[in-house]
C-alpha positions as CSV (number, residue, x, y, z in Angstrom):
1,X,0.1,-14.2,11.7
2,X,2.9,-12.3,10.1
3,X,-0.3,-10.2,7.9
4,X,-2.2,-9.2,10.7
5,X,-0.6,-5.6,11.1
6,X,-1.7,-5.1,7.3
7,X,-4.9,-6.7,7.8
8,X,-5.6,-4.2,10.8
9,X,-4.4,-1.4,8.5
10,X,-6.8,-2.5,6.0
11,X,-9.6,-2.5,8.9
12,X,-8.8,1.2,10.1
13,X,-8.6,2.5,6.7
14,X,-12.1,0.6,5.7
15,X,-13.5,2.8,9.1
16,X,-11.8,5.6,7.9
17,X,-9.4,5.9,10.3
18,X,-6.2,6.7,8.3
19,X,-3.8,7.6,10.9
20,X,-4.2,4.1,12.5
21,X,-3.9,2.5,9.1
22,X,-1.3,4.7,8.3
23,X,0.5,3.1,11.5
24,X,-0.3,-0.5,11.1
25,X,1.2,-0.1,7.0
26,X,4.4,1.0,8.3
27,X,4.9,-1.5,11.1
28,X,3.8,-4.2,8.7
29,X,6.1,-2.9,5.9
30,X,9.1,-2.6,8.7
31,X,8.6,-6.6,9.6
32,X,8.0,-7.9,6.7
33,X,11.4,-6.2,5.2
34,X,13.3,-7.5,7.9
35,X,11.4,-11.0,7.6
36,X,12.3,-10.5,3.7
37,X,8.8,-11.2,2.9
38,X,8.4,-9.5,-0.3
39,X,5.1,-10.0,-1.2
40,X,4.3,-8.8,2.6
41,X,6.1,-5.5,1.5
42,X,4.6,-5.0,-1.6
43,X,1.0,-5.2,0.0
44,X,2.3,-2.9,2.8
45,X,3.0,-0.1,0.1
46,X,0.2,-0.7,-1.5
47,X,-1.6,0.1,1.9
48,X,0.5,3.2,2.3
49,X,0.1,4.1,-1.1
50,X,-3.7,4.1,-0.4
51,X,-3.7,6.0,2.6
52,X,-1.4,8.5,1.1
53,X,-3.9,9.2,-1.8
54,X,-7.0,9.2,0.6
55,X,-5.5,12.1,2.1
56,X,-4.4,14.1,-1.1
57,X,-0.4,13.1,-1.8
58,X,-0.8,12.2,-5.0
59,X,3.2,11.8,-5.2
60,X,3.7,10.2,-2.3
61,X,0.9,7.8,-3.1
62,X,2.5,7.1,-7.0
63,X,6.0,6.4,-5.0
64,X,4.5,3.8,-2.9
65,X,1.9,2.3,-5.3
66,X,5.3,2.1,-7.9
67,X,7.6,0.0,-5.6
68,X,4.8,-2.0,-4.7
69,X,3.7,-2.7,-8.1
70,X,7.3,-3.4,-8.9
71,X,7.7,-5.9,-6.1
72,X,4.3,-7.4,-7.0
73,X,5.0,-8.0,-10.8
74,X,8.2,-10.0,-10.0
75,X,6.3,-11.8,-7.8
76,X,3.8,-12.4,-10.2
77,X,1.0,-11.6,-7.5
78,X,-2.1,-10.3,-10.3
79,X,-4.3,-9.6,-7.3
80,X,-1.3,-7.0,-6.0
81,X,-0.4,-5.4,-9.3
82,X,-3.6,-4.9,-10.1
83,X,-4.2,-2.7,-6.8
84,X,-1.3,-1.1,-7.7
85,X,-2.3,0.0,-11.4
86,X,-5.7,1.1,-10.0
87,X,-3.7,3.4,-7.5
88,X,-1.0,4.6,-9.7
89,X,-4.2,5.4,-12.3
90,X,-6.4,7.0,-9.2
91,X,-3.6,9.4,-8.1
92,X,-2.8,10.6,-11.8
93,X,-6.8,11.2,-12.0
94,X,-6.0,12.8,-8.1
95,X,-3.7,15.6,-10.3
96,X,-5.5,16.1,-13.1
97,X,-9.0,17.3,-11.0
């Protein structure tokens, strides 16, 4: 139950709908931080982090995709840091075109 904001978010950003997902990230990252589900928070930014490179802020997007990659690799959640390497490598690539 407490993932279905993010799941949503990950729904409107599969349709391309990036200012719901957009939304749904940022409520999900605002519950799970008050829940002080980490893990919950880490796959929020990397949500963020996604949306924010979809629409060209390569900085914001490195911001995000780095805390959540922090968060991630404490928790030891592979699946997460992974997403966030791929990010933090697809928004250098964003800068460098």
């Amino acid at each position: 139950m407490l993932s279905v904001r993010k799941d949503l978010g990950d729904v409107a950003g599969a349709r391309g709908d990036r200012d719901a997902a957009r939304a749904l990230y940022a409520e999900s990252l605002v519950i799970f931080r008050e829940l002080g589900n980490r893990i919950g928070v880490g796959w929020s930014l990397n949500g963020l982090g996604r949306v924010a490179l979809d629409q060209g802020h390569s900085a914001l997007a490195r911001t995000l995709y780095t805390e959540g990659f922090s968060i991630l690799k404490e928790l030891g959640d592979k699946q997460g840091v992974a997403e966030s390497l791929e990010g933090l490598a697809a928004s250098e690539v964003s800068d460098a075109v």
